[in-house]
DRENLOPA-961116 format. One line per 5 residues: number of its first residue (from 1); their letters; for each residue z, y, x of N, C-alpha, C. Coordinates in Angstrom, 2 decimals. Atoms other than C-alpha are relative to their C-alpha. Layout:
NUM> A> Z,Y,X,Z,Y,X,Z,Y,X; ...
This chain:
1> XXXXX> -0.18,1.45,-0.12,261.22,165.03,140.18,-0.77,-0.68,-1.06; 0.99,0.66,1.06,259.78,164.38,136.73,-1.20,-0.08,0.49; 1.05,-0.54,-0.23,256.78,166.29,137.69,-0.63,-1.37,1.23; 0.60,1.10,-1.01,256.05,163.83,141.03,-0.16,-1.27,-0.63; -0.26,1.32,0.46,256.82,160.63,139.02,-1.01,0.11,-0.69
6> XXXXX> 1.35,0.12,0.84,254.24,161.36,136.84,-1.39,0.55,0.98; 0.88,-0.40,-0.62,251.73,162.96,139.11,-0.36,-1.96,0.97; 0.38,1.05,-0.48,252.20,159.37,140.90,-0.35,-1.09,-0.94; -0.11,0.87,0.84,252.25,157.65,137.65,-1.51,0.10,-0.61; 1.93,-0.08,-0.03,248.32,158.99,137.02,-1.02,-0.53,0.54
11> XXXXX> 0.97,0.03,-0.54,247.49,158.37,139.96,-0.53,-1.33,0.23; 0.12,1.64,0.06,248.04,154.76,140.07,-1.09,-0.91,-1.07; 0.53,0.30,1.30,246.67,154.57,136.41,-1.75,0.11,0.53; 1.30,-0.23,-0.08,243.63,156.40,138.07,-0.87,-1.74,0.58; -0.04,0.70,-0.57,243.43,153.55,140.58,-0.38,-1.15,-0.62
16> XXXXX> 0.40,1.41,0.37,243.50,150.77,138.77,-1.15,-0.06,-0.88; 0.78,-0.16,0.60,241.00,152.10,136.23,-1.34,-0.18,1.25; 0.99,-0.25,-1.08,238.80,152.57,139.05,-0.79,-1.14,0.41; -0.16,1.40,-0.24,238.98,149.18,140.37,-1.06,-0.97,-0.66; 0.85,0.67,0.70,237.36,147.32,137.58,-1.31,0.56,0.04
21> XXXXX> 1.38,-0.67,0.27,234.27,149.96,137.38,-0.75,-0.31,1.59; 0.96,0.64,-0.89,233.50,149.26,140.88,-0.31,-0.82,0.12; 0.56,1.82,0.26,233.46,145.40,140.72,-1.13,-0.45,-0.54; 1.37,-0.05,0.94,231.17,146.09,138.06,-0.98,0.35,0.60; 1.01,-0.62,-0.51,229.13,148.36,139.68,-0.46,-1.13,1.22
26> XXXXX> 0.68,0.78,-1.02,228.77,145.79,142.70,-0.36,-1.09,-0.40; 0.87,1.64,0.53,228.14,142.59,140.87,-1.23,0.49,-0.66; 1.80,-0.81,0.89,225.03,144.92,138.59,-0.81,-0.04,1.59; 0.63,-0.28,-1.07,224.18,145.67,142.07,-0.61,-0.86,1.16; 0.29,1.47,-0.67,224.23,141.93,143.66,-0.95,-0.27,-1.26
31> XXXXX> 1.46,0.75,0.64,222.09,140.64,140.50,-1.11,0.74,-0.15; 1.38,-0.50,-0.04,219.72,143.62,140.92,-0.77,-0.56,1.16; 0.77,0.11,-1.44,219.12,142.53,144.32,-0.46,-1.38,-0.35; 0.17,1.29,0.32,219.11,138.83,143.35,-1.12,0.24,-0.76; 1.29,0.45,0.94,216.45,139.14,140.66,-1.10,0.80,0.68
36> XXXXX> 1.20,-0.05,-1.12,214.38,141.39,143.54,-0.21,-0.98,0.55; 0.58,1.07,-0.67,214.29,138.84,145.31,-0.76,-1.40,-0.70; 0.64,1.03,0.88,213.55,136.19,143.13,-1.99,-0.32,-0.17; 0.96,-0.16,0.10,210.74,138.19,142.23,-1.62,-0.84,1.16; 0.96,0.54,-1.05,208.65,137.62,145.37,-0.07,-1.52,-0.07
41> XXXXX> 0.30,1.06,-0.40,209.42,134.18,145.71,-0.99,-0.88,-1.13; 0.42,0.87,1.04,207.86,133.01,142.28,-1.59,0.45,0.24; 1.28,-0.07,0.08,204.79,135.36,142.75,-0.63,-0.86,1.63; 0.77,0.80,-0.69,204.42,133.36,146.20,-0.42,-0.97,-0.51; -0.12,1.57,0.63,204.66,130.08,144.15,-1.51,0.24,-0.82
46> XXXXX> 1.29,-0.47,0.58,201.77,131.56,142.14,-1.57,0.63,0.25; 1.10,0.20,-1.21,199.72,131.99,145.09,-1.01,-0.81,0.23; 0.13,1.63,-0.29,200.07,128.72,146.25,-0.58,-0.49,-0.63; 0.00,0.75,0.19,198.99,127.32,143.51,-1.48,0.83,-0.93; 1.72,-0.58,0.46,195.79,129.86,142.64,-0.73,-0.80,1.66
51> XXXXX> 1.06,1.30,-0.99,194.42,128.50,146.40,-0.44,-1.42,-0.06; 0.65,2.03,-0.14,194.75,124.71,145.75,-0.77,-0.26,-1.06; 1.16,0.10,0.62,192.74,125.77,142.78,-1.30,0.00,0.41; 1.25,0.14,-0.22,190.29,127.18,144.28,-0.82,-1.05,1.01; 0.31,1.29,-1.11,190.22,124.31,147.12,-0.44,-1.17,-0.80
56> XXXXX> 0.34,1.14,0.50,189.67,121.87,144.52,-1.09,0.62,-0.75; 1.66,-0.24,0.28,186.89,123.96,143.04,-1.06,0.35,0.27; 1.08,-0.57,-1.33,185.21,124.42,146.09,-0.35,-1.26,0.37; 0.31,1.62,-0.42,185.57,120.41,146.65,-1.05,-0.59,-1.05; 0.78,0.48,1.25,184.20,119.44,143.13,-1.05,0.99,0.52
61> XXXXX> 1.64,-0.27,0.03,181.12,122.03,143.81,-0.40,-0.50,1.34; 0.80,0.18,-1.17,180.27,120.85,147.07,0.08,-2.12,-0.42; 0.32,1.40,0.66,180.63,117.05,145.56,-1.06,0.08,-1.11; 1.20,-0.14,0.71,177.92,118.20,142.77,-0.73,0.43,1.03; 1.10,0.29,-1.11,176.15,119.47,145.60,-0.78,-1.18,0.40
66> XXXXX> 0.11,1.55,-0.97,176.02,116.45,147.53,-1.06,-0.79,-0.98; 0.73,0.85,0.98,174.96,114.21,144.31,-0.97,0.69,-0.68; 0.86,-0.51,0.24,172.72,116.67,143.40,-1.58,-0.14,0.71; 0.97,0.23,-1.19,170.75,116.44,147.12,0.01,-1.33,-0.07; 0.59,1.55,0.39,170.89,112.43,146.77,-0.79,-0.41,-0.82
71> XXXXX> 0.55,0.68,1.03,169.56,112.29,143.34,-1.55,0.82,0.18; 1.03,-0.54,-0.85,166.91,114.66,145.18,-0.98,-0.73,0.87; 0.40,1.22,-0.99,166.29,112.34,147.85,-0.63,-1.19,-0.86; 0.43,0.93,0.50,166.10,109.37,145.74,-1.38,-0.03,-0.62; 0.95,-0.37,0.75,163.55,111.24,143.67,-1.14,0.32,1.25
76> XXXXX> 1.19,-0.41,-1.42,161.12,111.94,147.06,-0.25,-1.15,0.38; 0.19,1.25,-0.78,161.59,108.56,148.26,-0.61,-0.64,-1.08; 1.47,0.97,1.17,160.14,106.99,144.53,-1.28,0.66,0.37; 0.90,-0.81,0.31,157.72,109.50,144.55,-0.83,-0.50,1.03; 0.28,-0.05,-0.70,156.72,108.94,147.91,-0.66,-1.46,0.05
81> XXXXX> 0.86,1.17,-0.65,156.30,105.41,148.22,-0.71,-0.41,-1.02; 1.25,-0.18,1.12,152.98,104.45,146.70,0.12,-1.46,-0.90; -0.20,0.91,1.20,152.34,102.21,143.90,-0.60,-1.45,0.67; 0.63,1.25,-0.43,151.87,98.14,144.73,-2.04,0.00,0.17; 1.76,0.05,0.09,148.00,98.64,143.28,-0.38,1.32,1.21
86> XXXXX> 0.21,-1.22,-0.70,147.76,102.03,145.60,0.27,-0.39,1.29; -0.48,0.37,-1.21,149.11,100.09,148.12,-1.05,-0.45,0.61; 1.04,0.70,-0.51,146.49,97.48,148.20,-1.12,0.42,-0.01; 1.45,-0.52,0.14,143.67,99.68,147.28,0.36,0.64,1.97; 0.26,-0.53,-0.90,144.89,101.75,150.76,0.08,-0.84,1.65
91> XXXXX> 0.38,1.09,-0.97,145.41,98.34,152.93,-1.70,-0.12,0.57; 1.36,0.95,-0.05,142.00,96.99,151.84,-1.26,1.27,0.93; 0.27,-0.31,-0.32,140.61,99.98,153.68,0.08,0.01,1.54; 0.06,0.26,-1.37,141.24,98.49,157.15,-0.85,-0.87,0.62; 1.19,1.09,-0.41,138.98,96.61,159.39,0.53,-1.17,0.28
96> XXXXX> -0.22,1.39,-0.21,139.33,93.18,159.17,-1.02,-0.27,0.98; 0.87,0.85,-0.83,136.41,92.21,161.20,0.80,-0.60,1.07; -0.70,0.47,-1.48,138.52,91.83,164.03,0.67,-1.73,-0.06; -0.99,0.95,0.34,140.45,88.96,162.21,-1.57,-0.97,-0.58; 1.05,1.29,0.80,136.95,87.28,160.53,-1.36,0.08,1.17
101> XXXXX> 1.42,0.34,-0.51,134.49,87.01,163.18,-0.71,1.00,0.34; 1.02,-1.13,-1.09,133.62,90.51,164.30,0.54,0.20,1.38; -0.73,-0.85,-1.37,135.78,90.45,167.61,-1.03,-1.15,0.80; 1.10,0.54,-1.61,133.40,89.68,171.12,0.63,-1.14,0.80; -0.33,1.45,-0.81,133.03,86.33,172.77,-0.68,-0.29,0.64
106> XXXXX> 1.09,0.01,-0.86,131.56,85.10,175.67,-0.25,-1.43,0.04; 0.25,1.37,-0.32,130.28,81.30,176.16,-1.16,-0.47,0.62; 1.37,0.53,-0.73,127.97,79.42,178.58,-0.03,-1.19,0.17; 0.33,1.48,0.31,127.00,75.83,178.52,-1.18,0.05,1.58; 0.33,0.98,-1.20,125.56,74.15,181.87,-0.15,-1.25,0.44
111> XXXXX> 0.43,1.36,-0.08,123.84,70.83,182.13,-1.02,-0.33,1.18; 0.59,0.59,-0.78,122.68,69.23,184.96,-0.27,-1.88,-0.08; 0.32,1.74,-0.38,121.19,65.70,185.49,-1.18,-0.29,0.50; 1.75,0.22,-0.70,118.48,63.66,187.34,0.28,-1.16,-0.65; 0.69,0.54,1.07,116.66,61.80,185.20,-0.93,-1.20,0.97
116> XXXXX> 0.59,0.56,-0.65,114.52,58.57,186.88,-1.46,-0.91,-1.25; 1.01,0.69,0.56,111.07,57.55,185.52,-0.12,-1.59,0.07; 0.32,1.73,-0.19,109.68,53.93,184.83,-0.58,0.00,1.07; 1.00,0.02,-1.00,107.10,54.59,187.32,0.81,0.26,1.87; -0.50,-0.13,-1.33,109.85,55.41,189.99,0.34,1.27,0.10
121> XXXXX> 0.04,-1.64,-0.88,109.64,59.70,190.56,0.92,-0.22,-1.18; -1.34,-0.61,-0.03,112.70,61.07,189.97,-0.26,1.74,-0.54; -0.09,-1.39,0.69,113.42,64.75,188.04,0.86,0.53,0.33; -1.36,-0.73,-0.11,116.19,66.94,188.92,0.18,1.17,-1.58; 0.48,-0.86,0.76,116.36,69.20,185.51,1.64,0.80,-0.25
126> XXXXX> -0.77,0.02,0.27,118.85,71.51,184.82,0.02,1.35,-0.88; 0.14,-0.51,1.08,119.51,73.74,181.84,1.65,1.44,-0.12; -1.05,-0.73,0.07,121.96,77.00,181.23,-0.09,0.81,-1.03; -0.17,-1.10,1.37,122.71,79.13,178.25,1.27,0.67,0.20; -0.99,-1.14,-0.01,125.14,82.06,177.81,-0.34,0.79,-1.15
131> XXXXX> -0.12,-0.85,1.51,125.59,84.16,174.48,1.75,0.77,0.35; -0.95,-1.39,-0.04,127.95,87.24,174.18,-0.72,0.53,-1.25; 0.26,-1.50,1.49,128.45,89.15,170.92,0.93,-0.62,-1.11; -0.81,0.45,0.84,130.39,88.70,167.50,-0.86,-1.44,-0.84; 0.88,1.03,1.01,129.14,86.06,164.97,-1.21,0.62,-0.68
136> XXXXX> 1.38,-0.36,0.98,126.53,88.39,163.26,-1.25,0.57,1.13; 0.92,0.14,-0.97,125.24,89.21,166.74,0.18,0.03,0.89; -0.24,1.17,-1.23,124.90,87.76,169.91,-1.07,0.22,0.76; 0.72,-0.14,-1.27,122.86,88.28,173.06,-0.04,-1.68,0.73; 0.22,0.68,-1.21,121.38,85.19,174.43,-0.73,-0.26,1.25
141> XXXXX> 1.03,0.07,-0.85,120.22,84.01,177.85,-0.24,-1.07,0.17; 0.57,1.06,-0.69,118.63,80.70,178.78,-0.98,-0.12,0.99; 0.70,-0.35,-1.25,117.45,79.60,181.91,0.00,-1.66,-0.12; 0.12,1.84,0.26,115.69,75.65,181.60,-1.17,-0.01,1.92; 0.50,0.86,-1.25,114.42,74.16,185.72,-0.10,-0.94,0.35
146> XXXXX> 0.67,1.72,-0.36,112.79,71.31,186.61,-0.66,-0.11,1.22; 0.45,0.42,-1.49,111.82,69.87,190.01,-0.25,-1.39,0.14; -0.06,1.46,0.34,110.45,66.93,190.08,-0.16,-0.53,1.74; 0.25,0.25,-1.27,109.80,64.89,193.49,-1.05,0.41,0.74; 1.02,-0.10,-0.74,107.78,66.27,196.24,-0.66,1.17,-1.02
151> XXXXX> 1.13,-1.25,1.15,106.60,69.54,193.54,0.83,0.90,0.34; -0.65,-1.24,0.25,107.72,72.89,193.21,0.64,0.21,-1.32; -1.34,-0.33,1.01,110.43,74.09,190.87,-0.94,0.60,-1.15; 0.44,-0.60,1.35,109.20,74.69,187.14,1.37,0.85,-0.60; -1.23,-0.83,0.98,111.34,77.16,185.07,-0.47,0.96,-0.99
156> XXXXX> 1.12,-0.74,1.49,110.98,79.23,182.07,1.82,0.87,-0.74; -1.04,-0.59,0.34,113.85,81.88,181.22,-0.02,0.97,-1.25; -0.16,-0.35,0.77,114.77,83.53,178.02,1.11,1.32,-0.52; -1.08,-0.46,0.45,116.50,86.38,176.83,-0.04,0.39,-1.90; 0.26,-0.25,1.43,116.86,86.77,173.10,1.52,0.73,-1.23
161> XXXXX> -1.36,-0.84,0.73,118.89,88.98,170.34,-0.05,-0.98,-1.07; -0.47,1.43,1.01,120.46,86.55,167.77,1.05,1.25,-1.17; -0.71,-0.89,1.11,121.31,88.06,164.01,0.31,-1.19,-1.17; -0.45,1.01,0.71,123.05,86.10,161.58,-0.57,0.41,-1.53; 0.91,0.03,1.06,120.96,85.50,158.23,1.07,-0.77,-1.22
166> XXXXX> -1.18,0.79,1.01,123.64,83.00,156.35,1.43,-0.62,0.56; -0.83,0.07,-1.05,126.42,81.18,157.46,-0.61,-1.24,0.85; 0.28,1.28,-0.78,124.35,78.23,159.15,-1.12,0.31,0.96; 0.72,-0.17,-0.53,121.61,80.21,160.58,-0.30,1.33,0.39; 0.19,-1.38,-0.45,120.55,83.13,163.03,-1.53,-0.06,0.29
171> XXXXX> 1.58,-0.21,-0.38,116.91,84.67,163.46,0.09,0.37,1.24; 0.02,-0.12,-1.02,116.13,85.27,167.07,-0.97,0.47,0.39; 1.65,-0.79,-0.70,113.76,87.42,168.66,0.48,0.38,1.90; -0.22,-0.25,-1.78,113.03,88.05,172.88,-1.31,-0.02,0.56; 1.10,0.58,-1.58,111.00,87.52,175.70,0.08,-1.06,0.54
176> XXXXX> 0.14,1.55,-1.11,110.14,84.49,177.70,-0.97,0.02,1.13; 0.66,-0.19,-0.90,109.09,84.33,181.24,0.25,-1.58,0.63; 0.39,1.10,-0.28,107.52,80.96,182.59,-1.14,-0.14,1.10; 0.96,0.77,-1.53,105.89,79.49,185.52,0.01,-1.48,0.08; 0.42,1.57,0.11,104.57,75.97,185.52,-0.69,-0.41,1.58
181> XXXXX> 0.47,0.48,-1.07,103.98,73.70,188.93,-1.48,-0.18,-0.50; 1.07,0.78,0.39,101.13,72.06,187.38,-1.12,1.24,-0.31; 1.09,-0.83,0.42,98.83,75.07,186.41,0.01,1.02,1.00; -0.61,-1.13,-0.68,100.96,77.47,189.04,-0.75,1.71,-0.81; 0.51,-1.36,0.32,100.41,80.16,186.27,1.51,0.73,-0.26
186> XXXXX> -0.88,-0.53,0.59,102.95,82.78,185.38,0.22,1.00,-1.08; 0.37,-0.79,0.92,103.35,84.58,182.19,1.08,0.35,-1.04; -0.88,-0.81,1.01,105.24,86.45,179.66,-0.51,-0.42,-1.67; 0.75,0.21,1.28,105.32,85.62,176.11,1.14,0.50,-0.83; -1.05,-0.78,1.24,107.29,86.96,172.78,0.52,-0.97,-0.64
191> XXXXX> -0.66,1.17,1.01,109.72,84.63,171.29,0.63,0.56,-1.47; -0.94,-0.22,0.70,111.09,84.48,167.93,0.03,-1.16,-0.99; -0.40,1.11,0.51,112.43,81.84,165.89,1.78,-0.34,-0.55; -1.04,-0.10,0.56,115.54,80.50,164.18,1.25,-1.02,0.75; -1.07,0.86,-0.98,118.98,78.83,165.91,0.73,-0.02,-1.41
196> XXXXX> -0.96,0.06,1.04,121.64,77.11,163.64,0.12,-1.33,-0.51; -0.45,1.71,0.10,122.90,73.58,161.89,-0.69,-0.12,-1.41; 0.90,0.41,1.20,120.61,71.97,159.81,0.90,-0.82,-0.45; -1.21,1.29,1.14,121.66,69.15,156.91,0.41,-0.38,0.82; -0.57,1.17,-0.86,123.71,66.71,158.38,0.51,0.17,1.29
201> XXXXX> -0.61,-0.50,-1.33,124.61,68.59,161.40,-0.50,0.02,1.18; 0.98,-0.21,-1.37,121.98,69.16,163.60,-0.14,1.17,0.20; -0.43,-1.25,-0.68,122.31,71.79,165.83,-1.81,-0.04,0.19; 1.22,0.65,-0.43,118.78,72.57,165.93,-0.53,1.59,0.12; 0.86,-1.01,0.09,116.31,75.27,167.43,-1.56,-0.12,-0.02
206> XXXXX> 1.48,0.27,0.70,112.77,76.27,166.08,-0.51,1.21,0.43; 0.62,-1.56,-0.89,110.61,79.21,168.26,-1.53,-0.78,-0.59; 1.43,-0.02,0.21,107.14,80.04,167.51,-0.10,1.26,1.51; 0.34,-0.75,-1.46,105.61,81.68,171.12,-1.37,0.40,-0.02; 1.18,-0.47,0.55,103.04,83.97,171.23,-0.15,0.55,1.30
211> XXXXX> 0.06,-0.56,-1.20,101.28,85.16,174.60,-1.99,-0.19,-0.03; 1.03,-0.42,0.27,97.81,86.26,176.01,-1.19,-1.11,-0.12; 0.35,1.33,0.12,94.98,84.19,175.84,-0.37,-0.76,-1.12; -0.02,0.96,1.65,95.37,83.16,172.34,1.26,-1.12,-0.04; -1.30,1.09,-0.19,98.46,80.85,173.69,1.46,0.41,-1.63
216> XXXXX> -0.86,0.47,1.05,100.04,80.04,170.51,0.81,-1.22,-0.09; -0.58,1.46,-0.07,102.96,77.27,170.74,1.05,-0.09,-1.34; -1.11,0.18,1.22,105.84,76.00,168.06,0.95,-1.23,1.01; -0.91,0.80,-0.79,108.75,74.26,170.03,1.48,-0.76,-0.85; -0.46,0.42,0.39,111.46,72.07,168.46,1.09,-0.82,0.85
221> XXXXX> -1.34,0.68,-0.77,115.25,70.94,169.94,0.96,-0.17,-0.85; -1.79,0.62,0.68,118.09,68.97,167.77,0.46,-0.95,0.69; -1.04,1.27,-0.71,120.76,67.08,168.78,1.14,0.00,-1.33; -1.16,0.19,0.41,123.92,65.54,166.74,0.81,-0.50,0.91; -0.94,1.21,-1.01,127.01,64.17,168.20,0.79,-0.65,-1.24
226> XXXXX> -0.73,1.17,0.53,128.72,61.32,166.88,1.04,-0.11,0.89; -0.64,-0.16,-1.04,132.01,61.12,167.78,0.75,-1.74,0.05; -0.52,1.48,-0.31,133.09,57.32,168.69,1.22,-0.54,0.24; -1.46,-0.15,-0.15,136.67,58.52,169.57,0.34,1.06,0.52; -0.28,-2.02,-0.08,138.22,61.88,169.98,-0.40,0.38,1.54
231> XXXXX> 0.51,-0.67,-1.33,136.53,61.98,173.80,-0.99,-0.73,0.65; 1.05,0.50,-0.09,133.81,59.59,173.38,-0.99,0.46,-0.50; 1.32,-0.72,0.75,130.55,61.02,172.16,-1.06,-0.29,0.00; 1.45,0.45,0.28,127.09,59.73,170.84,-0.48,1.46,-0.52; 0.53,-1.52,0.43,124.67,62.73,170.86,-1.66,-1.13,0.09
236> XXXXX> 0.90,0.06,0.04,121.00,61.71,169.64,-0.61,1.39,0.04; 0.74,-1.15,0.34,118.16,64.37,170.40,-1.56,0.00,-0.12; 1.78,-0.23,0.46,114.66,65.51,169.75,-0.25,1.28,0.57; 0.45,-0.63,-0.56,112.78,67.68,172.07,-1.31,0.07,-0.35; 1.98,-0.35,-0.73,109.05,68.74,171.38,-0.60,1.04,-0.20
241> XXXXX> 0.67,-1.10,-0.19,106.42,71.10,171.91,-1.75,-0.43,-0.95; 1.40,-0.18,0.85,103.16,71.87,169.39,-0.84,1.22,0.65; 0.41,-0.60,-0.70,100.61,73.47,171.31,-1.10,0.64,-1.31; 0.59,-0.15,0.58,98.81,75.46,168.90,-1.86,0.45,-0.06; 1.44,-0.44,-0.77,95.79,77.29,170.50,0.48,0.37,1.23
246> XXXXX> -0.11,-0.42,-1.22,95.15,77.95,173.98,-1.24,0.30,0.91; 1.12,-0.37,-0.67,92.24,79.79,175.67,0.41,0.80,1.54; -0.33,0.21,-1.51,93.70,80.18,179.30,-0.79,-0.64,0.69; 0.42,0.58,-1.33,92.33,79.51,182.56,0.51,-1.61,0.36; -0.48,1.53,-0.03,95.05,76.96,182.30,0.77,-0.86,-1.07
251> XXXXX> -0.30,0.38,1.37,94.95,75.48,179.19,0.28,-1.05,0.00; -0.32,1.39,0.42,96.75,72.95,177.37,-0.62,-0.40,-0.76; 0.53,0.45,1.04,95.67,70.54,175.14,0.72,0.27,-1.19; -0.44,-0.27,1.40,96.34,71.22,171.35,0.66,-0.97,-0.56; -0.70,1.30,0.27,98.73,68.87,169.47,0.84,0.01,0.22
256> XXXXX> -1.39,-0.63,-0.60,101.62,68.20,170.22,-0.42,-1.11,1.77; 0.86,-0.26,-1.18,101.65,68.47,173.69,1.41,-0.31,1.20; -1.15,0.68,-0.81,105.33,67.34,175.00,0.89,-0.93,-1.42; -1.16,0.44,0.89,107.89,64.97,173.54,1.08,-0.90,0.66; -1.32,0.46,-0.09,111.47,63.82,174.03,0.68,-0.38,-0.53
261> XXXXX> -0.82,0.31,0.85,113.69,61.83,172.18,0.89,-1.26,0.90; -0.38,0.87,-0.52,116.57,59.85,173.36,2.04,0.06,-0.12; -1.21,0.18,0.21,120.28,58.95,173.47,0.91,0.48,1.16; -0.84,-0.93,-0.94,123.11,61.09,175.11,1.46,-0.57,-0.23; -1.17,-0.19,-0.12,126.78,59.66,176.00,0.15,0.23,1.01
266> XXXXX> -0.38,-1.39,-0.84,128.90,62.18,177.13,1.83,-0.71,-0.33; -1.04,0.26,-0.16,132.66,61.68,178.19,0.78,1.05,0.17; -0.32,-1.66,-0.14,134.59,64.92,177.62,1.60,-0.49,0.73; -1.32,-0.41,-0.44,137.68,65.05,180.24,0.63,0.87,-0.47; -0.74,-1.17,0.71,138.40,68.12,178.94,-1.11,1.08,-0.77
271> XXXXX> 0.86,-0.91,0.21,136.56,70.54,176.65,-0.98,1.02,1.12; 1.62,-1.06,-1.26,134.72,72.11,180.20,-0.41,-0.83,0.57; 0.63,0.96,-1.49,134.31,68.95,182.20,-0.49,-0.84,-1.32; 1.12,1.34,0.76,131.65,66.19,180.33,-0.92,-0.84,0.46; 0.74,0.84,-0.68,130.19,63.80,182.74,-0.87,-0.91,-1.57
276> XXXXX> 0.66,1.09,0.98,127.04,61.58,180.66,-0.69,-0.46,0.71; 0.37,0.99,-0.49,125.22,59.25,181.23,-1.49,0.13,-1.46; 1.26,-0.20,1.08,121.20,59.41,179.21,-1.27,-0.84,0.44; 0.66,0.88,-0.45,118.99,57.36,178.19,-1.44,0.73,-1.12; 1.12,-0.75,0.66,114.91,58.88,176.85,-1.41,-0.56,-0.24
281> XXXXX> 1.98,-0.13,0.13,111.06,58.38,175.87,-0.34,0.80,0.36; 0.53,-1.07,0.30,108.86,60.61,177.02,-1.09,0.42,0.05; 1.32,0.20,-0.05,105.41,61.79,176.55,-0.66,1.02,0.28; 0.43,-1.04,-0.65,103.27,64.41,177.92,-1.22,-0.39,-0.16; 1.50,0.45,-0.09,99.93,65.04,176.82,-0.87,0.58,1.19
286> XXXXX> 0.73,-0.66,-1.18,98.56,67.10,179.96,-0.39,0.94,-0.56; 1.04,-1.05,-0.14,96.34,69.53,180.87,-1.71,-0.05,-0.80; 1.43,0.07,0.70,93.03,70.25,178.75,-1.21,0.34,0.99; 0.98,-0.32,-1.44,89.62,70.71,181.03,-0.72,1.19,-0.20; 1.30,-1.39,-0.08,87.87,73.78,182.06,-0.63,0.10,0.71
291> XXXXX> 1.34,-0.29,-0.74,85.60,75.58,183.79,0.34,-0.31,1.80; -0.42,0.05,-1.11,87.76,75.16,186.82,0.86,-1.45,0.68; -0.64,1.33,-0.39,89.50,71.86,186.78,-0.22,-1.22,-0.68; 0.11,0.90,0.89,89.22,68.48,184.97,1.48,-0.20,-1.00; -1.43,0.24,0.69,91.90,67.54,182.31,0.62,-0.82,1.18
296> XXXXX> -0.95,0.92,-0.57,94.60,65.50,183.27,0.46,-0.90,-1.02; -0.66,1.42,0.70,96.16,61.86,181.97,1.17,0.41,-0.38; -1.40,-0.27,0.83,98.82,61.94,179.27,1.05,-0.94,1.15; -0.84,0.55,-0.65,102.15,60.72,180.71,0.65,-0.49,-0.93; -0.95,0.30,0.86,104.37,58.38,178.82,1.20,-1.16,0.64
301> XXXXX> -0.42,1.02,-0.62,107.40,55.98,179.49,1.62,0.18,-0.06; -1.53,-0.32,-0.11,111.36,55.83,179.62,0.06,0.39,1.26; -1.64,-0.57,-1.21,113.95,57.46,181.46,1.09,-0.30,-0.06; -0.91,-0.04,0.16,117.11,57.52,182.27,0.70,0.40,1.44; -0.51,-1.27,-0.99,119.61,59.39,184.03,1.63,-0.14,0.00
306> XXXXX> -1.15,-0.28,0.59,123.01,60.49,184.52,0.55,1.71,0.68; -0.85,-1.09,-0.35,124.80,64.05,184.67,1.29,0.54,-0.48; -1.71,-0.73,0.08,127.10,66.52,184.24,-0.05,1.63,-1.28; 0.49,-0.67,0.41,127.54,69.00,181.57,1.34,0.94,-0.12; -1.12,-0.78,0.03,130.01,72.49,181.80,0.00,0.97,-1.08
311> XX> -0.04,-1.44,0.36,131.48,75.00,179.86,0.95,0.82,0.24; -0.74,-1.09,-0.79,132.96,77.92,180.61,-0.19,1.34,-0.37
C-alpha cells in the first residue's frame, strides 16, 4: 500500500516535471520557425529594393545618353550651317542674269501709213522690225516697203546681230537685201553700224553700207517723243541717206542723196494700238547719169499722212 502510494506519488511528480519542459521545448520551437520565416521575408525586402536601384540607374544612364546625343546634334547642326560670310560668298555664285537682263524677249513694232505729196501722188509705206535675244544680244529683222502710185513695190530687208557695247548703245552687223523701182536693180550689201539713245533721248540709228560697185552709203534715223499727256505723244524725226561713192550701172548721185524730217502725233489706246496722224519735208536728190540713162530731177516738197502703228 505504501509501496503504490509512492510509486503513484513519482509518477505524478514525473508528470508535472515533464509538462513545463515541453512548453518549453514548443515555444523554442515556434520562435525557431518564426525567425525562419522572417528570414526570407526581409531578404525579399532587400531584393526589392536592389532592382529599383538598378531601374533608377538604368534611367539616369539612358538620360545621360539622351543629353549626350542632343549636345551631339546641336554640335552637327552649328557645325553644319555655314558662316553668314560663307553664306554669301556661296549665294553670290548663282546666276543672276535671269533677274538683270539676261532672260529672252521677243518684240516687233509695225507702222503703216499713206503719206500724200504736194504735187498730189500718194505713197503707201510701211515699215516692220522684230528683235529677239537678251539685252547684250539680240537678233534683228527689218523689213522697210514703199509703193508709190501707179509703180512697183520698193523694199529693202535687213537682218542684223545686235551686241551691247555700254548701257546706251549696241554695235550691229548683217546683211541687207534691196530692190529699187526706179533703177529696178537688186543687190546685197553688208551692214554695220550702231543702234541706241543718244543725249537727250534720241533713239537713233547710224549704218555705214558697203556693196559692189564701189556703192558706199552712211544712213541716219532719230526720233524723240514728247509726251503731251500720258497717251498723247509728240515724236520729231530725222531720216537721211549720204551717198558716198557709187560706180553702178545705176548710180546715185553723191551727197546726201535722201532726206526726211518731220512731225509725228501718235495717240496710244493702249501700249499695241497707236493710230497718228504725220506731218514731213522731203527731198530726194535722184538718179546720177550714165552710159545708159540720163539723170533724173531732185524731188522736194511736204507731206502728210495718217497711220497706224502696232506692237506686239
Amino acid at each position: 500500500m505504501h509501496i503504490t502510494n509512492f510509486a503513484r506519488f513519482n509518477l505524478l511528480g514525473a508528470m508535472l516535471f515533464a509538462t513545463p519542459m515541453l512548453s518549453a521545448q514548443t515555444e523554442h520551437a515556434d520562435s525557431h520557425l518564426t525567425e525562419h520565416e522572417a528570414v526570407p521575408q526581409t531578404s525579399v525586402k532587400s531584393v526589392d529594393k536592389h532592382a529599383q536601384h538598378e531601374q533608377m540607374m538604368q534611367a539616369e544612364h539612358q538620360q545621360h545618353q539622351q543629353h549626350q546625343q542632343h549636345q551631339q546634334h546641336q554640335q552637327h547642326q552649328h557645325m553644319s550651317m555655314p558662316h553668314p560670310v560663307e553664306k554669301a560668298a556661296t549665294t553670290t555664285t548663282h546666276d543672276h542674269r535671269q533677274e538683270h537682263g539676261g532672260q529672252w524677249y521677243q518684240s516687233s513694232m509695225l507702222e503703216s501709213k499713206w503719206m500724200q505729196h504736194a504735187g498730189g501722188r500718194g505713197v503707201w509705206q510701211s515699215e516692220l522690225e522684230s528683235r529677239v535675244g537678251t539685252d547684250e544680244h539680240k537678233l534683228f529683222f527689218k523689213l522697210h516697203t514703199q509703193q508709190a502710185e501707179s509703180q512697183q513695190t520698193e523694199y529693202e530687208a535687213q537682218v542684223l546681230y545686235s551686241r551691247m557695247i555700254s548701257d546706251f548703245w549696241d554695235i550691229q552687223a548683217g546683211v541687207a537685201y534691196q530692190q529699187e523701182d526706179q533703177t529696178s536693180a537688186q543687190q546685197w550689201r553688208g551692214v554695220v553700224g550702231l543702234h541706241g539713245l543718244a543725249p537727250y533721248f534720241f533713239e537713233t540709228e547710224a549704218y555705214l553700207s558697203l556693196a559692189e560697185d564701189q556703192q558706199v552709203q552712211l544712213s541716219l534715223d532719230t526720233e524723240r517723243d514728247f509726251l503731251l499727256t500720258q497717251k498723247l505723244i509728240l515724236a520729231p524725226y530725222l531720216q537721211a541717206k549720204l551717198v558716198l561713192s557709187d560706180e553702178s550701172e545705176q548710180a546715185q548721185k553723191t551727197g546726201l542723196n535722201q532726206l526726211q524730217t518731220g512731225l509725228q502725233m501718235r495717240y496710244e489706246i493702249s501700249k499695241k494700238v497707236m493710230p497718228f496722224v504725220d506731218v514731213a519735208y522731203g527731198y530726194h536728190k535722184g538718179l546720177a547719169q550714165t552710159a545708159e540713162r540720163d539723170a533724173t530731177e531732185s524731188e522736194q516738197g511736204w507731206q502728210y499722212g495718217a497711220g497706224l502703228r502696232l506692237k506686239f
